[in-house]
MDTraj code that builds the backbone (N, CA, C; nanometers):
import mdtraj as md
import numpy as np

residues = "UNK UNK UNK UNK UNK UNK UNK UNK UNK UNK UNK UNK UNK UNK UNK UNK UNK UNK UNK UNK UNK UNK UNK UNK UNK UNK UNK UNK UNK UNK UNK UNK UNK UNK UNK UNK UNK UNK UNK UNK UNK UNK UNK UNK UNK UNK UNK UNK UNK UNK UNK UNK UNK UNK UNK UNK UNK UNK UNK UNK UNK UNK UNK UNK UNK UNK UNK UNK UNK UNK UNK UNK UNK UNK UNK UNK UNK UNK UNK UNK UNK UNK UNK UNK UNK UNK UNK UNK UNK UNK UNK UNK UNK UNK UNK UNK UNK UNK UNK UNK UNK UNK UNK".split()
xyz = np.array([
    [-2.2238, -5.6880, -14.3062],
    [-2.1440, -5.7104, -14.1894],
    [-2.0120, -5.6345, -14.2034],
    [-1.9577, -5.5869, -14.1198],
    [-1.8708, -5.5273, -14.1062],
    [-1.7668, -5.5871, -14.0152],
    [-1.6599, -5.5228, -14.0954],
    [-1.5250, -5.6633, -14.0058],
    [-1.4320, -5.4744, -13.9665],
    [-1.3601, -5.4928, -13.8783],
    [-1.2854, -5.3698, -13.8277],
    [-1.1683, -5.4658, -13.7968],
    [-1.0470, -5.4250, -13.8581],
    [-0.9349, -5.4386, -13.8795],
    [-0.8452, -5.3785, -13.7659],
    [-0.7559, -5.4724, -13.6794],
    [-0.6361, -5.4293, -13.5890],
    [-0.5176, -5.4092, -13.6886],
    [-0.4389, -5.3035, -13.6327],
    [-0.3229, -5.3096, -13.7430],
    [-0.2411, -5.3175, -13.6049],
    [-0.1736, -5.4374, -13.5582],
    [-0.0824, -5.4171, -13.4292],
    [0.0548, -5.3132, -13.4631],
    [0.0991, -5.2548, -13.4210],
    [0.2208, -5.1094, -13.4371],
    [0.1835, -5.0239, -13.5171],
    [0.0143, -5.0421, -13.5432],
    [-0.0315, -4.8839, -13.5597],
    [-0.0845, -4.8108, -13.4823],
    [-0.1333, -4.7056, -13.4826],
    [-0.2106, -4.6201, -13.4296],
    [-0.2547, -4.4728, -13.4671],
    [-0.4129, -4.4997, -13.5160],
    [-0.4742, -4.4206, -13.5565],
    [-0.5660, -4.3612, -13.5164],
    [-0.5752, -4.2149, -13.4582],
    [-0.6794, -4.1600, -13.4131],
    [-0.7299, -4.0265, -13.4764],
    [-0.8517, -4.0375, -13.4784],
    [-0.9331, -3.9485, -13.5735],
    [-0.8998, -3.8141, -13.5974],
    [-0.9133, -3.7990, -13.7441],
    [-0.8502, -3.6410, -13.7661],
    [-0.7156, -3.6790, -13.8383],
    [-0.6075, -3.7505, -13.7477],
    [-0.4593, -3.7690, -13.7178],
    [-0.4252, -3.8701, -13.8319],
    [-0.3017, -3.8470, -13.8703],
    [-0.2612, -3.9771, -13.9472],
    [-0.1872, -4.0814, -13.8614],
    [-0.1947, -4.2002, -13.9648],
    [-0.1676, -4.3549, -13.8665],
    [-0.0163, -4.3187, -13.8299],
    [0.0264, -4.3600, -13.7238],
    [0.1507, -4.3553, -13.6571],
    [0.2449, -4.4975, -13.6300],
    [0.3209, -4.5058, -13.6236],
    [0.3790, -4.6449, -13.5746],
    [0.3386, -4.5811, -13.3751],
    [0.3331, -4.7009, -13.3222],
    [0.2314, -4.7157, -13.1892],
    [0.4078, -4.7029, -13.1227],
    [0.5030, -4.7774, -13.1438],
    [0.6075, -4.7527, -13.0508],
    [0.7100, -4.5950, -13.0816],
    [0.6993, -4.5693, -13.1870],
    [0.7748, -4.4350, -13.2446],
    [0.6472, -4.3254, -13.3025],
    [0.5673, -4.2907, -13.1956],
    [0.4558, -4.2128, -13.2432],
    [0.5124, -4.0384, -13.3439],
    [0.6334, -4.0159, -13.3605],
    [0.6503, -3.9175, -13.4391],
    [0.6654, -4.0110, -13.5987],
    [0.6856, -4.1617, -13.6177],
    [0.6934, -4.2002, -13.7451],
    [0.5844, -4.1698, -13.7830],
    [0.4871, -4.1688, -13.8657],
    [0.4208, -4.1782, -13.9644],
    [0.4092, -4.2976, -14.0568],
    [0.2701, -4.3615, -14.0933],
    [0.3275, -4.5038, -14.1752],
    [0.3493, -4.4036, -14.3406],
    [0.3007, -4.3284, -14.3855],
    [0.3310, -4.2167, -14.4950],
    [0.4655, -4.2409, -14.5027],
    [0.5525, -4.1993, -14.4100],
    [0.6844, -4.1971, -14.4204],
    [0.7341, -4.3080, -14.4753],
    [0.7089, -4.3952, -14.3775],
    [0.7381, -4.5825, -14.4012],
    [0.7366, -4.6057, -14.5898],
    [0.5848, -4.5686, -14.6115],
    [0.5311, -4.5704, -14.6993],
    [0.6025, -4.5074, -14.8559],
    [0.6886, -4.3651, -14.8439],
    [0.7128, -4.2908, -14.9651],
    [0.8865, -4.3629, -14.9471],
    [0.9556, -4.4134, -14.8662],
    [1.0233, -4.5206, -14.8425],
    [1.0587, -4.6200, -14.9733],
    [0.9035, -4.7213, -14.9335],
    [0.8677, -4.8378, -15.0421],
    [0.8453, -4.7704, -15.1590],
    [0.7799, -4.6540, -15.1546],
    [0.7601, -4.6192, -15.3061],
    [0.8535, -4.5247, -15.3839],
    [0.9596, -4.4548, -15.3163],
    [1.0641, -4.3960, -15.3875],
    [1.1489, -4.4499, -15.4488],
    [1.2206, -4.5357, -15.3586],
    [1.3107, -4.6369, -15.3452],
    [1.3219, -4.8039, -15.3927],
    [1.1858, -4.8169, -15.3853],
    [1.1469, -4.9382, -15.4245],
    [1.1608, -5.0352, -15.3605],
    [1.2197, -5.0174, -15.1846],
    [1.2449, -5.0666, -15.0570],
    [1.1405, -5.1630, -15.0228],
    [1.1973, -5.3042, -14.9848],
    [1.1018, -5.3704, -14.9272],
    [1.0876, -5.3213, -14.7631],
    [1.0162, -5.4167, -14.6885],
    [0.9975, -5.4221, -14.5160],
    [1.1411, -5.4068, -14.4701],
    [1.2623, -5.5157, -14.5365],
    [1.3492, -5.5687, -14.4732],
    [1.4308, -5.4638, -14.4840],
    [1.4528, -5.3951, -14.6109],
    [1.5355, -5.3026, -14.6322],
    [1.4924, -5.1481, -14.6024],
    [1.3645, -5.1760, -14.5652],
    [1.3837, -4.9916, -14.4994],
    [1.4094, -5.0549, -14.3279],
    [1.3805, -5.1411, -14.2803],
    [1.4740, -5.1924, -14.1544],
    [1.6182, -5.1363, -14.1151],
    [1.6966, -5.2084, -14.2847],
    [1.7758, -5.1935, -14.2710],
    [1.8322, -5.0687, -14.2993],
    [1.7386, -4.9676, -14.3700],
    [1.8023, -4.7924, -14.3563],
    [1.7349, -4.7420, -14.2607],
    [1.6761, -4.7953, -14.1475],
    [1.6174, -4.7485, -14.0556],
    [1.6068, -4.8448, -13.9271],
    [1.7449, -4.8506, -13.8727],
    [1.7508, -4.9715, -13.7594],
    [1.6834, -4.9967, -13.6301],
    [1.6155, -4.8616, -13.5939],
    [1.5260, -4.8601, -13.4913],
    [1.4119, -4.8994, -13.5493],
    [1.3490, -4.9429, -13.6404],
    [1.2213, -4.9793, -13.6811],
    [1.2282, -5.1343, -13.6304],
    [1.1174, -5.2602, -13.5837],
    [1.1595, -5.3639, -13.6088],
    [1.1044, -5.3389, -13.7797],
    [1.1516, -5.5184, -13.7662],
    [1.0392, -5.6072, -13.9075],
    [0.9279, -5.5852, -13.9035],
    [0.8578, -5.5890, -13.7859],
    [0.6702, -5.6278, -13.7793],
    [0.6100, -5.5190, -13.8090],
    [0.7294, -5.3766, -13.7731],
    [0.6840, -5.2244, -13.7967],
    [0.6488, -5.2070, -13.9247],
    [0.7413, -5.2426, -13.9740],
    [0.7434, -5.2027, -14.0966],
    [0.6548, -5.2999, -14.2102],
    [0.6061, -5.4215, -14.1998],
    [0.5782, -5.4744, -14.2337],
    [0.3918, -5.4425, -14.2322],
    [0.4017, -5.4044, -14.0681],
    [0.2123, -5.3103, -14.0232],
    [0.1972, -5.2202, -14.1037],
    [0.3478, -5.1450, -14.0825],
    [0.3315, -4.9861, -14.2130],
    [0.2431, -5.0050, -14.3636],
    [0.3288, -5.0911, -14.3999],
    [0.3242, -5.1466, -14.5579],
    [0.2034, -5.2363, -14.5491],
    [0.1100, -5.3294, -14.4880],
    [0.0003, -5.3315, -14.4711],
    [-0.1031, -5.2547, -14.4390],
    [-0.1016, -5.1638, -14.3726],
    [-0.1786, -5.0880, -14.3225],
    [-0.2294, -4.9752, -14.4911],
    [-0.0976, -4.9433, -14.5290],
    [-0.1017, -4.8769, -14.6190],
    [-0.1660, -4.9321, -14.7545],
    [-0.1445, -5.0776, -14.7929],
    [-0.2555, -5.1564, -14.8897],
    [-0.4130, -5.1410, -14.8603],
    [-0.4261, -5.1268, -14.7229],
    [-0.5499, -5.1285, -14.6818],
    [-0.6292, -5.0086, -14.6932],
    [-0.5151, -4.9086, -14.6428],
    [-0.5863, -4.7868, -14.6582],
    [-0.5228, -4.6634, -14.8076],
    [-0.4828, -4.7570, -14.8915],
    [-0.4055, -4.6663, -14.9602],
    [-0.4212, -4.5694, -15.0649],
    [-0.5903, -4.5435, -15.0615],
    [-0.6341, -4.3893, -15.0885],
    [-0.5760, -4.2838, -15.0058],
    [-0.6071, -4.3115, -14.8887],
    [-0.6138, -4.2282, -14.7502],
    [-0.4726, -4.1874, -14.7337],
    [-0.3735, -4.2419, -14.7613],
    [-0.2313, -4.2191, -14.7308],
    [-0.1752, -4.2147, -14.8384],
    [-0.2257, -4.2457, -14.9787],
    [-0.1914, -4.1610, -15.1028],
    [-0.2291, -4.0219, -15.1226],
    [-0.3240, -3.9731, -15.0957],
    [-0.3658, -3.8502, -15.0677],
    [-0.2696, -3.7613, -14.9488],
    [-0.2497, -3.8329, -14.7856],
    [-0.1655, -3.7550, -14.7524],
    [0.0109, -3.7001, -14.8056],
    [0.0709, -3.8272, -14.8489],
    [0.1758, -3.7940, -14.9395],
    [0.1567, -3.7113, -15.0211],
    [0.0665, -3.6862, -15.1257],
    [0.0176, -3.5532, -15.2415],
    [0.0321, -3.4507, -15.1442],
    [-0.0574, -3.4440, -15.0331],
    [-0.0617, -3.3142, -14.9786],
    [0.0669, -3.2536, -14.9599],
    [0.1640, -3.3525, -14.8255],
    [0.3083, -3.3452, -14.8190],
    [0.4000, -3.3112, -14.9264],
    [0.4053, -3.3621, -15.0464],
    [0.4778, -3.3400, -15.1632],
    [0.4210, -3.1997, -15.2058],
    [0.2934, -3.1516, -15.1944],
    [0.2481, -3.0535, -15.2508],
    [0.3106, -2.9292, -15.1505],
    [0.3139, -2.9601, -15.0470],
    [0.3462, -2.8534, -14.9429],
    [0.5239, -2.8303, -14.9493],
    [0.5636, -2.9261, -14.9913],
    [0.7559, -2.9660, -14.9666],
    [0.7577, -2.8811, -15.1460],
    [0.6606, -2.9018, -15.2626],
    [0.7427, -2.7976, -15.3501],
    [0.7216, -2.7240, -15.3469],
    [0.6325, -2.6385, -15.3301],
    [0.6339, -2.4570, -15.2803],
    [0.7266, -2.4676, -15.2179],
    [0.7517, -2.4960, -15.1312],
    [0.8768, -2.4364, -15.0338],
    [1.0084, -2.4718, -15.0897],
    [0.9771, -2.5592, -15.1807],
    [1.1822, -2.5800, -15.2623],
    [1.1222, -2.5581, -15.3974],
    [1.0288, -2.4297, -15.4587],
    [1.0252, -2.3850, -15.6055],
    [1.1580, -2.4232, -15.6932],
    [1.2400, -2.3840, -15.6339],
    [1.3766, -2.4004, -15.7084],
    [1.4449, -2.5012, -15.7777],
    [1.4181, -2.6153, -15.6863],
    [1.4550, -2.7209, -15.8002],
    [1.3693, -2.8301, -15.7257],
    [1.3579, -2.9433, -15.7831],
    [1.2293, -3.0018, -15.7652],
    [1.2731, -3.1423, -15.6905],
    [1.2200, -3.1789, -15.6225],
    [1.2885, -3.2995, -15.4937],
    [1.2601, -3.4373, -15.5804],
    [1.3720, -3.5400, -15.5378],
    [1.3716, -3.6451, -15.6023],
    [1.2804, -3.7355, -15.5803],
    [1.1838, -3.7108, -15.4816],
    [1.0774, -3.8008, -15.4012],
    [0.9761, -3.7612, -15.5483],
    [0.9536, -3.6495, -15.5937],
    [0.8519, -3.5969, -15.6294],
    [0.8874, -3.6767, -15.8093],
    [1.0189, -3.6475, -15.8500],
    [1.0092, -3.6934, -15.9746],
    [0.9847, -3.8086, -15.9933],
    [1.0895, -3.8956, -15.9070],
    [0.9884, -4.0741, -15.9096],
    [0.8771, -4.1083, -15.9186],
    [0.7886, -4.0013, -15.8106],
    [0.6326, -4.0613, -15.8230],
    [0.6140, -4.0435, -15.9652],
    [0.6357, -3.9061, -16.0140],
    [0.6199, -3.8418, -16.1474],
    [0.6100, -3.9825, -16.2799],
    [0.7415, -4.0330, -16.2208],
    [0.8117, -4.1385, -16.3291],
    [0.6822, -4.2798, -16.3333],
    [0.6814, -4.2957, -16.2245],
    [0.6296, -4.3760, -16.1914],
    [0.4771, -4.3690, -16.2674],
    [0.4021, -4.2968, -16.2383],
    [0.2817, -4.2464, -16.2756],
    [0.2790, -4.2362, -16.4367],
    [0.3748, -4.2370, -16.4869],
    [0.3729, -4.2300, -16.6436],
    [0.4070, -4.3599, -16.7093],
    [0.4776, -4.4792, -16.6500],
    [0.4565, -4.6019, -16.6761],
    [0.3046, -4.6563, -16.7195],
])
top = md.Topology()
chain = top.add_chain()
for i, resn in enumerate(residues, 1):
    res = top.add_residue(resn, chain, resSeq=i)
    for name in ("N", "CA", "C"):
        top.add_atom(name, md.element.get_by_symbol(name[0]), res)
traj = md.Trajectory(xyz[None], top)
């Protein structure tokens, strides 16, 4: 049996990555490298991001447990594409994961 999951303030359509449904240029990725750079809960990327509600961010960060091959992979890609283009010195998003990954 198969159960199909609503994520309310997402929106995902095929091909495309998941979007927040009221700010369709967010990305939950974004939301997402957020919690994992930073170590940001729901409340506090709210609060560095005041147009988000709570529930947004909270869908983000669920959505992303659920699917979080799928949107670990797009971050790699993103990070992979953001250091070629800054060879020069290496972005702080990228060393955290780095850090992180070696724990």
């Amino acid at each position: 049996m198969t159960v199909d999951l609503l994520y309310p303030h997402i929106t995902k359509l095929p091909g495309e990555p998941a979007r927040l449904e009221r700010h369709p240029r967010l990305r939950v990725a974004q939301i997402v490298m957020d919690h994992l750079a930073h170590g940001w809960s729901a409340e506090e990327i709210v609060r560095q991001h005041p147009a988000l509600a709570l529930a947004e961010a909270h869908a983000a960060l669920g959505y992303y447990f659920d699917h979080q091959a799928t949107v670990d992979a797009e971050i790699a890609m993103e990070l992979e594409t953001a250091e070629k283009s800054a060879q020069a010195s290496p972005i702080p998003f990228a060393l955290r994961l780095r850090q992180l990954r070696q724990r």
